[in-house]
C-alpha positions as CSV (number, residue, x, y, z in Angstrom):
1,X,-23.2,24.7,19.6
2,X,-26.7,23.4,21.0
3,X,-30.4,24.3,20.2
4,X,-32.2,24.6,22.8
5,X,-33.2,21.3,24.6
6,X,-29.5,20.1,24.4
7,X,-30.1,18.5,20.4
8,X,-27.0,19.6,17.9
9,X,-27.6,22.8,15.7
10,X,-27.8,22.2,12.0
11,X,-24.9,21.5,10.2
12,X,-23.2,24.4,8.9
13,X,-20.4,25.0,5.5
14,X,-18.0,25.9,7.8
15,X,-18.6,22.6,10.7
16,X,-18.7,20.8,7.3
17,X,-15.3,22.2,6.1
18,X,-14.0,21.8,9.8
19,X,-14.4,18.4,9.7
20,X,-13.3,17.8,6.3
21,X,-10.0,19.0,7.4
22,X,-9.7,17.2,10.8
23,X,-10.9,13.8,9.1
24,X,-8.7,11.1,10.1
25,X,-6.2,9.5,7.7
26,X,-6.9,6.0,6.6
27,X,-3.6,4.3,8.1
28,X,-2.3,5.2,11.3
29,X,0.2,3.7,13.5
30,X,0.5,5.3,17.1
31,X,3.6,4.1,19.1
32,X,4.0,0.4,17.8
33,X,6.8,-1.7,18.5
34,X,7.3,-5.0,17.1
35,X,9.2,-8.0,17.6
36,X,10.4,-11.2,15.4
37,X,10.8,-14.1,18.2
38,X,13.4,-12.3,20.5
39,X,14.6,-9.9,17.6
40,X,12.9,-6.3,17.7
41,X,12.1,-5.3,14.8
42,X,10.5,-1.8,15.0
43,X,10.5,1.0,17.9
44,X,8.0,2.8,18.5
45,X,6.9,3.8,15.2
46,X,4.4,6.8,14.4
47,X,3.1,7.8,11.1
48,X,0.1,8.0,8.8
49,X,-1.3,7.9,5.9
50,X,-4.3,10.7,4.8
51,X,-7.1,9.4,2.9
52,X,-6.6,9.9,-0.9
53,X,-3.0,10.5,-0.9
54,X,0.7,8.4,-1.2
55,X,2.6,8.1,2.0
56,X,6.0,6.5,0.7
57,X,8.0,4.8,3.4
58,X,11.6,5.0,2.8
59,X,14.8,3.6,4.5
60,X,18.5,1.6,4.3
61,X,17.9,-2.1,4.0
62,X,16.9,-3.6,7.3
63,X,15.3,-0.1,8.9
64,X,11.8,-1.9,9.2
65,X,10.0,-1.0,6.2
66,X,8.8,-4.8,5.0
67,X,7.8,-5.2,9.2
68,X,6.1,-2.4,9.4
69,X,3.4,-3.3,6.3
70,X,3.4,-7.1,7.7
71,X,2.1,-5.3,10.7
72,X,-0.2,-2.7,9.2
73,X,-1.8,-5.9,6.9
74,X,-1.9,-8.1,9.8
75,X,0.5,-10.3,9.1
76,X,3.0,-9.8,12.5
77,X,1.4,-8.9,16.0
78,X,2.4,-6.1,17.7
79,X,3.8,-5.8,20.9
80,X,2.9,-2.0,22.1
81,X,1.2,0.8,20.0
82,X,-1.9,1.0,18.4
83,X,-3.5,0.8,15.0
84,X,-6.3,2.7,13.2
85,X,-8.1,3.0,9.9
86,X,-10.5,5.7,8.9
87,X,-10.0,6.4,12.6
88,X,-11.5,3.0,14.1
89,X,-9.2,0.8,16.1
90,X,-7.9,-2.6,14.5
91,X,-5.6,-3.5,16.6
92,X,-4.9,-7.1,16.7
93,X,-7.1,-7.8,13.7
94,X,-6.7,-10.7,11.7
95,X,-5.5,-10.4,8.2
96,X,-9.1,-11.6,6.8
97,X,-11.0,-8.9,8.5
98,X,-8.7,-6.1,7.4
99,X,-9.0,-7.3,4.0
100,X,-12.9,-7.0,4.4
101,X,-12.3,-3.3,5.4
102,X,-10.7,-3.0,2.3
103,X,-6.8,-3.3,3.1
104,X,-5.1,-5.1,0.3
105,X,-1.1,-5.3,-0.1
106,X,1.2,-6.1,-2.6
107,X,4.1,-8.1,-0.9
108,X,7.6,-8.1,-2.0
109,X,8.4,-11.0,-4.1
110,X,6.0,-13.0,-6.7
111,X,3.0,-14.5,-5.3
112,X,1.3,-16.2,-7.9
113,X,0.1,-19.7,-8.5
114,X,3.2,-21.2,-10.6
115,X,1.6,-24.1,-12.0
116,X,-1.8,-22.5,-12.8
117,X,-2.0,-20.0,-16.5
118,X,-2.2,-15.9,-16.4
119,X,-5.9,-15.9,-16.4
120,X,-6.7,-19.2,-13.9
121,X,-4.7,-16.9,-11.5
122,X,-7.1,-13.9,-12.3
123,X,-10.1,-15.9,-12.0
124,X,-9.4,-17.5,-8.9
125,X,-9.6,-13.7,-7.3
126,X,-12.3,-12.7,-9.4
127,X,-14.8,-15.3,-8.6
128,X,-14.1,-14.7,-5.0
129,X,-14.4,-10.9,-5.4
130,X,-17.1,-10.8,-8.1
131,X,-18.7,-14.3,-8.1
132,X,-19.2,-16.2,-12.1
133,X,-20.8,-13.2,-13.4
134,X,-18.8,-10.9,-12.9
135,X,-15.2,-12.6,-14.2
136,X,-15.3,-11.5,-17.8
137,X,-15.7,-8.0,-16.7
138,X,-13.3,-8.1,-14.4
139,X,-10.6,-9.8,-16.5
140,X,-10.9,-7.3,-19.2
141,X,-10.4,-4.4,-16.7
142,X,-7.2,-6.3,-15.7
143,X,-6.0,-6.9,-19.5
144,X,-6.2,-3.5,-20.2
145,X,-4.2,-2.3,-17.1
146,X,-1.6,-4.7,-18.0
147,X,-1.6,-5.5,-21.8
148,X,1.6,-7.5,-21.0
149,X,-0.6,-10.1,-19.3
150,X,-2.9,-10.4,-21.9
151,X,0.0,-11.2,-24.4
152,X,0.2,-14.2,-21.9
153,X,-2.7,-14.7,-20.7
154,X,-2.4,-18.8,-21.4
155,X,1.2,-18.8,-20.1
156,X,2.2,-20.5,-17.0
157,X,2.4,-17.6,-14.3
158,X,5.6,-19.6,-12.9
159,X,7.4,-19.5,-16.3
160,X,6.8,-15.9,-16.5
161,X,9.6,-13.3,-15.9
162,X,10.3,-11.8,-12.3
163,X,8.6,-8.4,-13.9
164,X,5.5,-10.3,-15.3
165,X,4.8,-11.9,-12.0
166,X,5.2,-8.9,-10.3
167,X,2.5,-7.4,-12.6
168,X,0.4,-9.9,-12.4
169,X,0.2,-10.5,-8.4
170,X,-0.5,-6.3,-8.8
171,X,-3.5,-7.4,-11.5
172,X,-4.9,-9.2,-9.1
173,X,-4.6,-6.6,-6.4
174,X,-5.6,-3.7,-8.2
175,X,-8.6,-4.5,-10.4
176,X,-11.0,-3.6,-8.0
177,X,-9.2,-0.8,-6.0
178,X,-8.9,-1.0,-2.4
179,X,-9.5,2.1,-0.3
180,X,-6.0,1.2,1.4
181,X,-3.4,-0.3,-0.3
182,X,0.4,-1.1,1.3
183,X,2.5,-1.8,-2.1
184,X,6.4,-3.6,-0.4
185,X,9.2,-2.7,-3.0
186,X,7.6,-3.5,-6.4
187,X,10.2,-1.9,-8.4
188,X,13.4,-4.2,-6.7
189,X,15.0,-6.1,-9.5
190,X,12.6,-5.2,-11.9
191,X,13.4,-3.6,-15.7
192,X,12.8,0.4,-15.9
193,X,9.9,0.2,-18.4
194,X,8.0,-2.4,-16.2
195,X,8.6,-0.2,-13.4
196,X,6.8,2.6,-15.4
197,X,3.9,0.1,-16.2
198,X,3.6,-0.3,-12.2
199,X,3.7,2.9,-11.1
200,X,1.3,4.0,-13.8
201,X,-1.0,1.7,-12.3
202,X,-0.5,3.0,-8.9
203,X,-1.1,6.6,-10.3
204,X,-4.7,5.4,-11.5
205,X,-5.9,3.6,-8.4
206,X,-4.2,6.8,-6.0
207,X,-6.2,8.9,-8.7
208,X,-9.6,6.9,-8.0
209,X,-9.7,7.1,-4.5
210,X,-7.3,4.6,-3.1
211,X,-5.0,5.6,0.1
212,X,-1.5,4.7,-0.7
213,X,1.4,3.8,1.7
214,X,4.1,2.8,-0.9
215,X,7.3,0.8,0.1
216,X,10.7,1.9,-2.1
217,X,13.9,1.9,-2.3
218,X,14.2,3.4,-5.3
219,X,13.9,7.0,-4.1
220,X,13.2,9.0,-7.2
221,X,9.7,6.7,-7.9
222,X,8.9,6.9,-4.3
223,X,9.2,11.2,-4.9
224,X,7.6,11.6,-7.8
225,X,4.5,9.5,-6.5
226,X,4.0,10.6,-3.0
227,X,2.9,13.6,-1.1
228,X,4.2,12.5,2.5
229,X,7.3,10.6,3.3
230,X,8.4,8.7,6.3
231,X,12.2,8.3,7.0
232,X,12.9,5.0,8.9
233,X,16.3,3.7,10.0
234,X,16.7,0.8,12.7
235,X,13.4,0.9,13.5
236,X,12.2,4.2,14.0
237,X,11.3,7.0,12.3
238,X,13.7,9.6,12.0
239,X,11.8,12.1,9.6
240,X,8.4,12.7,8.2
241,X,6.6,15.4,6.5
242,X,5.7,16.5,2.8
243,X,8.0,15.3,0.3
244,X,8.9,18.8,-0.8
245,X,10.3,20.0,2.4
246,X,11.9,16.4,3.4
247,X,13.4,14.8,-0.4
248,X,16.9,16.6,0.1
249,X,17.5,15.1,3.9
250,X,16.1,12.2,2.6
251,X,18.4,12.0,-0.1
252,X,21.4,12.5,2.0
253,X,20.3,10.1,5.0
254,X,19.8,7.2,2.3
255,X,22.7,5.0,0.4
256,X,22.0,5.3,-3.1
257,X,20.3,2.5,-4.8
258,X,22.0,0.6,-7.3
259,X,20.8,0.9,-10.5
260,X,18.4,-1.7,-12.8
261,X,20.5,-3.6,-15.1
């Protein structure tokens, strides 16, 4: 509604709650398709994440998953759809710019500096995030997320074990929370109990704001994380919804995954 002279009415509780509710979710991917060289990689993918919450992307190996954050991070170009966060269109961003609008993601794998300590590789992030002064800070935060790194703090990172690099490519991630953050199969390979330290630390940052959309193959993590899950097989999404009214059709479209030794 209008005052008189065509300016907007005041704003009201229920035009505030309104558009609380209609606020757009931090990720959202509308129709893309995307391609490796002559290979096509995804079809026409749709799904989203809402702001505050864990969207967990689940699938067989090969549906898409590891494409689809490449693509949401800026890392693979698309070749139809569209992409949004916090409602604004990004599509075709660089990597560098989404990162500004505070996108972070946690590849698979271990990317750490191999030949550099457990703290060098902290501080290397840290002085780019928080300049000289505000390193010492910063590094304790990250100790005390992941006392296994402090333990090591003057080891090698590339003498460290698969589970310590994962945690401390996360550290380095996760100490100043990003208000969207695309985590790619942390948990593959990795022990139980470091898999509880990295999902505890996902629980904090989802708990302080941060929009997750969480990569997994181990489905039982993904479940008792998330609120939303996404389905995707070949390429496209087959299912999507809350997890309580998709887990059991999830559970019988995916293989199961082999257990941690």
């Amino acid at each position: 509604m209008k005052e008189d002279g065509g300016r907007p009415s005041a704003v009201t509780a229920s035009s505030v709650a309104a558009s609380s509710v209609a606020a757009p979710p931090a990720l959202e991917l509308r129709g893309v398709s995307a391609a490796y060289g002559r290979f096509r990689a995804l079809f026409g993918v749709s799904l989203s994440v809402p702001v505050g919450s864990v969207t967990a992307l689940v699938g067989p190996n090969g549906a898409g998953k590891s494409t689809i954050a490449r693509v949401a991070t800026g890392l693979v170009p698309l070749t139809k759809g569209r992409i949004f966060l916090a409602g604004g269109d990004v599509t075709g961003l660089p990597t560098w710019r989404l990162v500004r609008l505070g996108v972070a993601h946690a590849p698979e794998g271990r990317s750490v500096f191999a030949t550099l300590d457990v703290e060098d590789n902290l501080r290397l992030t840290f002085m780019r995030a928080f300049g000289r002064k505000g390193i010492g800070e910063a590094l304790a935060h990250a100790f005390e997320r992941f006392p296994r790194l402090a333990d090591r703090r003057r080891q090698l990172a590339g003498t460290l074990s698969g589970g310590e690099q994962r945690m401390l490519a996360l550290a380095r991630v996760l100490t100043v929370p990003p208000k969207l953050l695309v985590v790619d199969e942390l948990s593959l390979g990795l022990a139980p109990r470091v898999v509880d330290d990295v999902y505890r630390a996902l629980r904090e940052i989802r708990d302080a704001g941060t929009s997750l959309l969480v990569i997994e193959q181990q489905l039982p993590r993904a479940l008792e994380l998330a609120e939303q899950l996404v389905v995707l097989r070949k390429g496209q999404v087959v299912e999507a919804g809350p997890v309580d009214k998709l887990s059991d059709l999830a559970r019988e479209l995916l293989p199961r995954p082999p257990e941690n030794s």
